[in-house]
C-alpha positions in Angstrom: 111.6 103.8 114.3 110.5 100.2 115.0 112.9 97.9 117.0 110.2 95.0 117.0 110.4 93.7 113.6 106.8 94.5 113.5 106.7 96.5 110.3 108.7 94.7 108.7 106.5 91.5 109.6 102.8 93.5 109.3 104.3 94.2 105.5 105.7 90.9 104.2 102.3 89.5 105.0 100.3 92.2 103.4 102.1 92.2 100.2 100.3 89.1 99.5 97.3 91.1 99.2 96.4 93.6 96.3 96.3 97.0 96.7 92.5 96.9 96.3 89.8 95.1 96.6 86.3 95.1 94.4 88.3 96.6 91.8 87.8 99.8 93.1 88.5 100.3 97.0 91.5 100.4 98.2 93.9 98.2 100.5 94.5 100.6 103.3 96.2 98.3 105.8 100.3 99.0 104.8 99.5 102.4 105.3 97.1 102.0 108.8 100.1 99.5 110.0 102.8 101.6 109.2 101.0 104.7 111.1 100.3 102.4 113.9 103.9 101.2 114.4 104.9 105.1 114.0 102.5 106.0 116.8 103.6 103.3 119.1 101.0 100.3 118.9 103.4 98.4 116.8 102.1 95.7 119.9 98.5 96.3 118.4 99.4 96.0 115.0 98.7 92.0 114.1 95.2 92.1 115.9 94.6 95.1 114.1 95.5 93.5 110.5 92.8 90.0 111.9 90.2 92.5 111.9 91.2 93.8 108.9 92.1 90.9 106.8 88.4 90.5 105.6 89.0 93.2 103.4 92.1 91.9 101.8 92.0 90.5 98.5 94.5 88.1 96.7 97.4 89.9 94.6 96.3 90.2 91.2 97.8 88.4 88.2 100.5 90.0 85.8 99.3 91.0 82.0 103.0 91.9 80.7 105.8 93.3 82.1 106.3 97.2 81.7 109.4 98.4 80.0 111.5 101.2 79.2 109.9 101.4 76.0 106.3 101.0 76.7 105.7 102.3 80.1 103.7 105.0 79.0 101.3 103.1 77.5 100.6 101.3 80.6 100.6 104.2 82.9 96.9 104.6 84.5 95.9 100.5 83.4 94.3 99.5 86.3 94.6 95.8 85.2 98.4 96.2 85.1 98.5 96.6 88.9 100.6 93.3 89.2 103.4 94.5 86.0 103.6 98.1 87.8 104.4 96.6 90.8 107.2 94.1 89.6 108.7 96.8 87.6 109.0 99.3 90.4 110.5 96.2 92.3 113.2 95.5 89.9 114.0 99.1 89.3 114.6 99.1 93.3 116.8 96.1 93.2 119.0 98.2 90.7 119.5 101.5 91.6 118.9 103.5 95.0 115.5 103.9 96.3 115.9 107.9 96.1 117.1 107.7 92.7 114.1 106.1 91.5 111.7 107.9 93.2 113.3 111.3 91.6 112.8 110.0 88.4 109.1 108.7 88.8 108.2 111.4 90.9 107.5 113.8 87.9 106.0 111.3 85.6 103.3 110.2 88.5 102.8 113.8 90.4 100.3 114.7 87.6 98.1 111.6 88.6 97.9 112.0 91.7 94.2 112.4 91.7 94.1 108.4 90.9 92.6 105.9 93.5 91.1 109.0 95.3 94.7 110.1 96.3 95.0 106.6 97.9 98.1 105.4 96.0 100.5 109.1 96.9 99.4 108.8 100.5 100.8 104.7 100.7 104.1 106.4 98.9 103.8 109.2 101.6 104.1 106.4 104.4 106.5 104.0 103.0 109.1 107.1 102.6 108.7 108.0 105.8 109.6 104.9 106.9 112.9 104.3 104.6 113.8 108.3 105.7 113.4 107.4 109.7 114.3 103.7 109.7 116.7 100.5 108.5 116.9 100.0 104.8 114.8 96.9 105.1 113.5 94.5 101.6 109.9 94.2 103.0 110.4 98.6 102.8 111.7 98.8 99.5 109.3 96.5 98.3 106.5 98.9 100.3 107.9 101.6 98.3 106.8 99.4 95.2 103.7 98.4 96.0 103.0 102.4 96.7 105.1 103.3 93.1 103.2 100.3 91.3 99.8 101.4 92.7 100.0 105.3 91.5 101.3 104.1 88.4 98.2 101.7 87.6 95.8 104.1 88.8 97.0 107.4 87.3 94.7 109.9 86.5 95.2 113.8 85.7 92.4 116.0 87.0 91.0 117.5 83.8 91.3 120.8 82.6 91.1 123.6 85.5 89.5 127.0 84.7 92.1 129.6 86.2 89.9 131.3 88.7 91.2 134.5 89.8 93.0 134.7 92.6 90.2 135.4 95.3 92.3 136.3 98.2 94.2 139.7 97.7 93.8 140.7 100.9 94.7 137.5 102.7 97.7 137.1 104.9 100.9 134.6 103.6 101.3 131.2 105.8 98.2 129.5 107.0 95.9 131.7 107.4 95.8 132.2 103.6 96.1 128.1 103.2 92.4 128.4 105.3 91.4 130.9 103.6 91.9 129.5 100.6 90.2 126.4 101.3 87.0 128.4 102.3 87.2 129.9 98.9 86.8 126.4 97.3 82.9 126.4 95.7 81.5 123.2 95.7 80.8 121.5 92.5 77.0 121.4 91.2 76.4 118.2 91.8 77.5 116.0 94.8 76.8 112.3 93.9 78.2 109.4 92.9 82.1 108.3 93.7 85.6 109.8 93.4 85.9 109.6 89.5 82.9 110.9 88.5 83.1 113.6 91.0 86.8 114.6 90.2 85.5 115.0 86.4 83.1 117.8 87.5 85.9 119.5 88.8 86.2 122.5 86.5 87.9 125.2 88.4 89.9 126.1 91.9 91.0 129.4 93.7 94.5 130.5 92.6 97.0 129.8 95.9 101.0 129.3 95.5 100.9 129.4 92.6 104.5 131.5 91.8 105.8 129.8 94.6 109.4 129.0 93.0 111.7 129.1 96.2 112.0 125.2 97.7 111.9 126.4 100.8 108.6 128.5 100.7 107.3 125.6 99.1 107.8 123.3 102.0 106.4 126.2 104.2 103.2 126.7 102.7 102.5 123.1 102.1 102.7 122.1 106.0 100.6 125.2 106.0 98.0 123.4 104.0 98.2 120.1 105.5 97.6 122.3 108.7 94.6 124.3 107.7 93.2 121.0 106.0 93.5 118.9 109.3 91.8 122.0 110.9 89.1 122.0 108.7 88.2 118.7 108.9 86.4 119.4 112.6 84.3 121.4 111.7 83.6 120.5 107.7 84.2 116.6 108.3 80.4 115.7 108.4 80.3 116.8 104.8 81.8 113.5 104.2 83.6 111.9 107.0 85.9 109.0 105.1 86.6 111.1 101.6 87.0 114.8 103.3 89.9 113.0 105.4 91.8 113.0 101.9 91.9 116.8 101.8 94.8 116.4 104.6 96.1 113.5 104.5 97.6 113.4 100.6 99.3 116.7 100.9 100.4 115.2 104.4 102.0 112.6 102.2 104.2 114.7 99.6 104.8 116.9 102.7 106.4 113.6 104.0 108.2 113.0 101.0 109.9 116.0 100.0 113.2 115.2 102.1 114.1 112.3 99.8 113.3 114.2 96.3 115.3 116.8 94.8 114.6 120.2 95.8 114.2 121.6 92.5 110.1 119.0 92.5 109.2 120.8 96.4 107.3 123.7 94.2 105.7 121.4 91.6 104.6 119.1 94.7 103.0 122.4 96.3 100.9 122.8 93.8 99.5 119.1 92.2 98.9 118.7 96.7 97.0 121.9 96.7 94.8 120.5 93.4 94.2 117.5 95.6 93.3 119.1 98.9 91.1 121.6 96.9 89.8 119.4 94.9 88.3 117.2 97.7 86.8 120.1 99.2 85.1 120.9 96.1 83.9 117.4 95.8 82.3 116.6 99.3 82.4 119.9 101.9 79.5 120.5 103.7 76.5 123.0 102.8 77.5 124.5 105.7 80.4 124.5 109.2 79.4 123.3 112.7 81.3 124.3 115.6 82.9 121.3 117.3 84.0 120.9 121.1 86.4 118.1 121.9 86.8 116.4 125.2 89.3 118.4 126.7 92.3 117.3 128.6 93.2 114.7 125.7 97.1 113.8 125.0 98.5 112.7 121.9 99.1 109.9 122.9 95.1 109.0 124.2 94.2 110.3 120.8 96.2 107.9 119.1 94.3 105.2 121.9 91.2 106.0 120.9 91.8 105.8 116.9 93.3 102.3 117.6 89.9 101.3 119.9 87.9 102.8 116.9 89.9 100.8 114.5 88.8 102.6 111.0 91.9 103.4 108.6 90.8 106.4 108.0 90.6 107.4 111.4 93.7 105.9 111.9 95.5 107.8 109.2 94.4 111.1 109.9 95.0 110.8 113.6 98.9 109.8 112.0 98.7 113.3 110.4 97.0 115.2 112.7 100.2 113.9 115.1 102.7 115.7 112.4 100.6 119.4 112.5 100.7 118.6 116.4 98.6 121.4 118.0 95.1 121.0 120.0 92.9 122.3 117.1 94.5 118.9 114.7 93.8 116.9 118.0 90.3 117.5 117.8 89.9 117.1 114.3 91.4 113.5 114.7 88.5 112.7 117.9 85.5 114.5 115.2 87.1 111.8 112.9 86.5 109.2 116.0 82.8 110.3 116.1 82.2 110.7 112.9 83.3 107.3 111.4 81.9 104.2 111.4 84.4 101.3 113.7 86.3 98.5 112.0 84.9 95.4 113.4 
């Protein structure tokens, strides 16, 4: 994946930092580097962490290591960032990377919602990287940083009304993942951040849900990262940085399900469908507009122009419109362009 070193450089420096900053925001910079090196600008990838180094905070001091015994009780303790961390990298020093992310998978997928999806989607990127690439320590210790991160900021959504299934008449595959999303009512009221948002979220459209079959799973989930990254051309004004979220943390377990066990691909389906839904709910539009991209545009000058623009989020959703690969994703990734304000 990277014959440079790059990565590997871009993430021993970063791990210095915390993975926020203002106690709130997070650091998006392993993830925006790791997308960068994916999308060949690993050459770009140390001028674009100057720009962004303003943003980086100092990694934040341990409270008390987190146990076998005990873990629980520190799961979703925002202060414990640092103990998180330092557990998931000694539990990667012992024992195979898969083999740890199997058994933490299930005890994190239900928090997913934590660190407005933030802290999945930095797992999402580092497994790609250990599935495609050399086994590398400044990797493993990525995957940490990503495990230690969702662990500190887990947070359940609350308790969902079970809405009936709206869509009877829909077809299977991505239509009815689009479809699906249209059927998402937006909450009440649209103000304030991700938390308090996410706790107004009371009820979601049925979709997948007796998916059972690993396979179908997978299906249907690239489905949704597809109608997601779709959606976000013409619904993207509704919020342009949060509304990204809706594609890119189901992009991420879509990512990840080659290196968990088959038997978690169903459960994934459904905690990213919560997420992408869930998003909607929280910041779509009042209403579509229709959106015309430049034409003629390759992959590979999208990718240009999300480097020139410079925001992560930009940056990141370009990464996953890449993966769903067709022209309608491209120009989802160039509204994002528009939309966004530029890193500078």
């Amino acid at each position: 994946m990277d014959a440079t070193g790059t990565l590997d450089e871009a993430l021993d420096r970063l791990h210095r930092s915390g993975p926020e900053r203002l106690g709130r925001l997070t650091n998006h910079a392993p993830m925006a580097a790791e997308a960068l090196v994916a999308r060949g600008q690993a050459g770009a990838v140390h001028r674009w962490l100057d720009l962004y180094a303003p943003k980086l905070e100092e990694f934040p001091s341990p409270v008390e290591p987190v146990t076998a015994a005990d873990w629980r009780a520190a799961l979703g303790d925002p202060r414990r960032a640092a103990d998180w961390i330092r557990h998931f990298e000694r539990e990667l020093a012992e024992r195979p990377w898969r083999e740890v992310l199997a058994q933490w998978w299930p005890r994190l997928l239900p928090g997913m919602y934590g660190g407005s999806t933030h802290p999945v989607i930095r797992v999402g990127h580092a497994v790609r990287t250990l599935l495609t690439g050399e086994l590398t320590a400044p990797r493993l210790a990525e995957l940490a940083h990503g495990l230690g991160y969702w662990a500190a900021r887990h947070r359940p959504i609350g308790p969902l009304d079970t809405l009936p299934d709206a869509l009877p008449d829909a077809q299977p595959g991505m239509a009815r993942a689009a479809v699906a999303l249209d059927a998402v009512e937006p909450i009440a009221v649209r103000e304030g951040g991700f938390p308090d948002r996410l706790g107004r979220v009371t009820g979601l459209p049925v979709w997948a849900a007796e998916v059972t079959d690993p396979g179908e799973a997978s299906q249907l989930l690239a489905e949704l990262v597809r109608a997601a990254t779709h959606r976000y051309a013409t619904h993207g004004h509704g919020e342009e940085t949060m509304l990204v979220h809706a594609a890119t943390a189901p992009n991420a377990v879509l990512r990840t399900l080659p290196a968990l066990p088959s038997s978690l691909w169903a459960p994934s389906l459904r905690a990213a469908w919560t997420a992408s839904a869930a998003v909607t709910a929280m910041y779509a539009p009042d209403a579509p507009v229709a959106y015309a991209p430049p034409g003629g545009c390759t992959p590979e000058e999208v990718v240009e122009r999300a480097l020139a623009h410079g925001d992560e989020h930009v940056i990141k959703l370009t990464d996953t419109a890449l993966d769903v690969g067709d022209e309608q994703a491209l120009a989802a990734a160039l509204r994002a362009v528009e939309l966004s304000e530029p890193l500078h």
